[in-house]
Structures are given as structure tokens and as C-alpha cells.
C-alpha positions in Angstrom: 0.0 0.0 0.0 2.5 2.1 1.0 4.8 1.7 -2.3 1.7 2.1 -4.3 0.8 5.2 -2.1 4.6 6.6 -3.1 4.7 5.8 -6.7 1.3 8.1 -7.1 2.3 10.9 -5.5 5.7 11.0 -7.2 3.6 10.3 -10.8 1.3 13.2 -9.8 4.1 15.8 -9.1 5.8 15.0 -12.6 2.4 15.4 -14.5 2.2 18.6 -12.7 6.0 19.7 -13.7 4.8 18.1 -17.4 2.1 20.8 -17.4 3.6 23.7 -16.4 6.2 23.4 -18.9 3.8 23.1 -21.9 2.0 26.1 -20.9 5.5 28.4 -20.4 5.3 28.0 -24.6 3.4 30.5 -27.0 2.8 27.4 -29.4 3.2 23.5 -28.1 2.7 20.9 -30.3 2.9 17.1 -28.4 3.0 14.8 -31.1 -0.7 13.7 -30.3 -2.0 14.4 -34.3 0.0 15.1 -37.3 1.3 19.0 -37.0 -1.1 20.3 -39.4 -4.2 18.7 -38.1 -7.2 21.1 -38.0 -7.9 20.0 -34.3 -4.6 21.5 -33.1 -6.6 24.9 -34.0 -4.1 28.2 -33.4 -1.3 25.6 -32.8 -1.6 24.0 -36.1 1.8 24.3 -38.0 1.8 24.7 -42.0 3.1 21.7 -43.7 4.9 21.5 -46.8 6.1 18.6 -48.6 5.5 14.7 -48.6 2.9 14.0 -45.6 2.4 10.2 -46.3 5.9 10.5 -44.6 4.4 11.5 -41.6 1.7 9.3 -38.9 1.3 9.5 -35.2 0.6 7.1 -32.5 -1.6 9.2 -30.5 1.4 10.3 -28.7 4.6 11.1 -30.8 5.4 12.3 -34.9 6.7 9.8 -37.0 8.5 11.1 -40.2 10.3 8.0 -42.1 11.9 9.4 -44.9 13.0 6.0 -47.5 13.3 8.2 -50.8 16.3 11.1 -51.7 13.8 12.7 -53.7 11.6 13.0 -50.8 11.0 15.7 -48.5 8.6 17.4 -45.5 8.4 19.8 -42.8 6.3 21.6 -40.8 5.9 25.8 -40.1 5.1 28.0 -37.9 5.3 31.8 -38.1 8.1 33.6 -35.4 8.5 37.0 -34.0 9.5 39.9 -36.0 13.1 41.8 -36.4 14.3 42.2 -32.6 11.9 40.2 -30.8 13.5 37.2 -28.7 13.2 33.7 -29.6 13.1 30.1 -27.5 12.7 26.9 -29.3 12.4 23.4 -27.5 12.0 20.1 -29.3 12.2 16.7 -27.5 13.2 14.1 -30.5 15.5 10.9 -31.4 16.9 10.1 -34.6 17.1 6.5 -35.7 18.7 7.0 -39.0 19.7 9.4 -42.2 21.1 12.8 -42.4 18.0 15.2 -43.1 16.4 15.9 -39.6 16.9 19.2 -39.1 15.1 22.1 -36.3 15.1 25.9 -37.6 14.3 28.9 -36.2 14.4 32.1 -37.3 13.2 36.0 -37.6 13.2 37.9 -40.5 17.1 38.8 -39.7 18.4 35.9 -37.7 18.6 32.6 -37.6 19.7 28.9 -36.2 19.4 26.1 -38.3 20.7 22.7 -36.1 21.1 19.1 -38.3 20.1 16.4 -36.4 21.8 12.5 -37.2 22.2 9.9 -34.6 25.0 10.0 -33.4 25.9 14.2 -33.3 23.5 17.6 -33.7 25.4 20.4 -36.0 24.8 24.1 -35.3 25.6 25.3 -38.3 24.4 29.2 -38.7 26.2 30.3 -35.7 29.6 32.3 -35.3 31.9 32.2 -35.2 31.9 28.8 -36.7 29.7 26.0 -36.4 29.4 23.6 -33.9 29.3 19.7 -34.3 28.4 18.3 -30.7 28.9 14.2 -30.9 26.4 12.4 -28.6 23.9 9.3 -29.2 20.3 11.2 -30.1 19.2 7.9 -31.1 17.2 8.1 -27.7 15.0 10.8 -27.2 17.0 14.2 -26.2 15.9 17.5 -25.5 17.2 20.4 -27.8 16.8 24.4 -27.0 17.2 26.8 -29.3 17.3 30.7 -27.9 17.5 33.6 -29.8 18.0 37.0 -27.7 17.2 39.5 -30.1 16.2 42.2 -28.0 19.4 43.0 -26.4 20.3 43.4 -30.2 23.3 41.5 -30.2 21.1 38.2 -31.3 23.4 36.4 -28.8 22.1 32.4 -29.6 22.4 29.5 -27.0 22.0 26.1 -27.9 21.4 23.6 -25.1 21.2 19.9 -25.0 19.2 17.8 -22.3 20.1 21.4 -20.3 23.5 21.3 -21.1 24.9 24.3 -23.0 26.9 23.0 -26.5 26.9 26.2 -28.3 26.7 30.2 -28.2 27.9 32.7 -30.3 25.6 35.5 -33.0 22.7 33.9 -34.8 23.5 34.2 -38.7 21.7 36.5 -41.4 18.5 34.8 -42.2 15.4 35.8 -44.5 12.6 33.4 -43.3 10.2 34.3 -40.1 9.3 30.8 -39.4 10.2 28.1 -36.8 10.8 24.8 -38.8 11.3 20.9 -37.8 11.3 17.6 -39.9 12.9 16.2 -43.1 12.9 19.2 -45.0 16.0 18.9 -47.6 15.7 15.6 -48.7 17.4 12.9 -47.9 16.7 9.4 -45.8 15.7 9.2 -42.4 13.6 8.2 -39.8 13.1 10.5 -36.5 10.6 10.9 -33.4 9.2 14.2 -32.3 8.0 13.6 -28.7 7.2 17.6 -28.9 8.2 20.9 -30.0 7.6 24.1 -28.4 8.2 27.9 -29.2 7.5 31.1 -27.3 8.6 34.6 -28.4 10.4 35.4 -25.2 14.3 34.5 -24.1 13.7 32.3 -21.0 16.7 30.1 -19.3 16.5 26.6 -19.5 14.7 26.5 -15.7 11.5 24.8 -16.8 13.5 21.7 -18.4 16.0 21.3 -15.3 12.6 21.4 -13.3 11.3 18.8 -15.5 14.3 16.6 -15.1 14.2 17.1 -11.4 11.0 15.7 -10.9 11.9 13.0 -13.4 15.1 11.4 -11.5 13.3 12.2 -8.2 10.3 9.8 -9.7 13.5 7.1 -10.6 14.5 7.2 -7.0 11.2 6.8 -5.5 10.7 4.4 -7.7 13.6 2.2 -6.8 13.0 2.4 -3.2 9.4 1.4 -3.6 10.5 -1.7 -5.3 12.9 -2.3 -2.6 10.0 -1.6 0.0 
């Protein structure tokens, strides 16, 4: 009784964590439908390219990419010229070369090339930045854009870790962007991708992975119980 008791509790306070994250972001997508589905209403993203790519299991975005000539990926429009930018996407990568998460403003950008076994930065100076780690799991990637200050100092973090910094390059589209969109074979899962026009730290994740280990131990000493 008492384990059972334990293991609720610690379930509750992680859903809770889970929650407050999701609403901290402008636009949230959770992998629930396919990114364009008219459910999703306001937080439907525009999709362009091959969609019978794309399914969902009621719970996380498949895009399986078998053909070179192939290609899709999902939009949503960002912040104007100076406005800050925070991008958070929780995906794995089986396989291929053409998984890629974008963000940009009309002047800025960060464009990050996910394979599975290292993420590039590569529109960031001063030079880009290949971080090798296995993403064949599912990682946690977060883009920020502080283009307010007017220095457009960028951050790129991974699983709250910080792998890259430096000035956002020049960039012409004002859309946030994820999936397969230059072609290319591949297979990825989107667990979720969120976006808010604001520069926030990295708090909500650590929060998030608080709760989680804290719910690892109390699991553990339940079984034990």
C-alpha cells in the first residue's frame, strides 16, 4: 500500500512539472496528431512537402523518410526583427542525415542538423558547432535567440547542457521549422516541439528533469519496499 501510495504521488508531481512546462510555450505541439491537423486549431503548424511520410501514434510524430527525392516539414510563423526567440524540441533520430530544427526572424537565424549520433549548429559564429552524442534516444534540444538585447546572442542547449553560443546568422525566413525538410533518408521521433517569443533560461527543463530522477528514485526504493 504504502509503495503504491509513493509511486502516485511521485507520478502526480511530474504530470504537474509536465504541465507547467507546456504552458510556459506560446505554441506546443505534443505529437498527439499530425502537425497540421485542424484539431490543433491556433497551434496547427503549416506543412509542406510529402505527408504520407508522416503518422502518429496518439502520442509522438513519426516522419520515415525511404526516398532522396523526398521531403517534408512543418511551419510556424516567429517574432518579427528584434523580438527574442526560445525553441524546444524533444526528439530521437534512428537513422539518415535530413532531420533538421530551424528557427528564425526575418534577420536571424539557427538552423541545427540532427543524425544519430551528433547535432550540428551550423548558422552560428563564429563557426559551427558539431556536438557528438547518441540522439538515437529521445534528447531534449533548446534553441534561444535574444534578439532584444540586439546582439542576437544564440544558446543552444542539450538535455540542459549548454553546447553552443555565439551571434545567430543573417536569415530571410520568419518561421520556426522541424522535420525532413531537404531531402534525404531518415527516420526520427518528435516527442514535442515548443516555441514562445520570449528568451527564458533553461529552468522549466531542469525542473522537469528534477521531478523525473526524483520519480527514478522513488521508484527504486518502492521496489525495494
Amino acid at each position: 500500500m504504502r509503495s503504491a501510495f509513493v509511486l502516485r504521488c511521485a507520478l502526480i508531481g511530474v504530470l504537474l512539472v509536465m504541465a507547467t512546462c507546456a504552458s510556459a510555450w506560446d505554441h506546443y505541439y505534443d505529437g498527439g496528431v499530425l502537425p497540421n491537423d485542424p484539431s490543433l486549431g491556433a497551434d496547427a503548424w503549416t506543412a509542406a512537402g510529402d505527408l504520407s511520410m508522416c503518422s502518429s501514434d496518439g502520442s509522438v510524430l513519426l516522419i520515415s523518410d525511404a526516398r532522396v527525392d523526398s521531403a517534408v516539414s512543418f511551419h510556424q510563423s516567429s517574432p518579427p526583427v528584434g523580438s527574442p526567440l526560445t525553441v524546444q524540441a524533444r526528439v530521437r533520430v534512428v537513422s539518415g542525415s535530413s532531420t533538421v530544427l530551424y528557427a528564425g526572424t526575418p534577420s536571424r537565424a539557427i538552423e541545427i542538423s540532427l543524425y544519430p549520433n551528433r547535432l550540428v549548429v551550423g548558422s552560428i559564429l563564429p563557426a559551427t558547432v558539431t556536438f557528438n552524442s547518441d540522439l538515437t534516444s529521445f534528447r531534449t534540444i533548446r534553441v534561444a535567440m535574444a534578439g532584444a538585447s540586439g546582439s542576437y546572442a544564440s544558446y543552444v542547449w542539450l538535455d540542459g547542457v549548454l553546447v553552443a553560443q555565439g551571434t545567430a546568422w543573417s536569415g530571410n525566413y520568419q518561421y520556426v521549422m522541424f522535420g525532413s525538410p531537404w531531402g534525404g533518408t531518415g527516420v526520427s521521433y518528435w516527442d514535442y516541439v515548443g516555441y514562445s517569443n520570449a528568451f527564458p533560461e533553461p529552468s522549466s527543463l531542469s525542473a522537469l528533469c528534477t521531478a523525473l530522477c526524483g520519480f527514478g528514485a522513488m521508484l527504486r526504493r518502492a521496489r525495494r519496499a
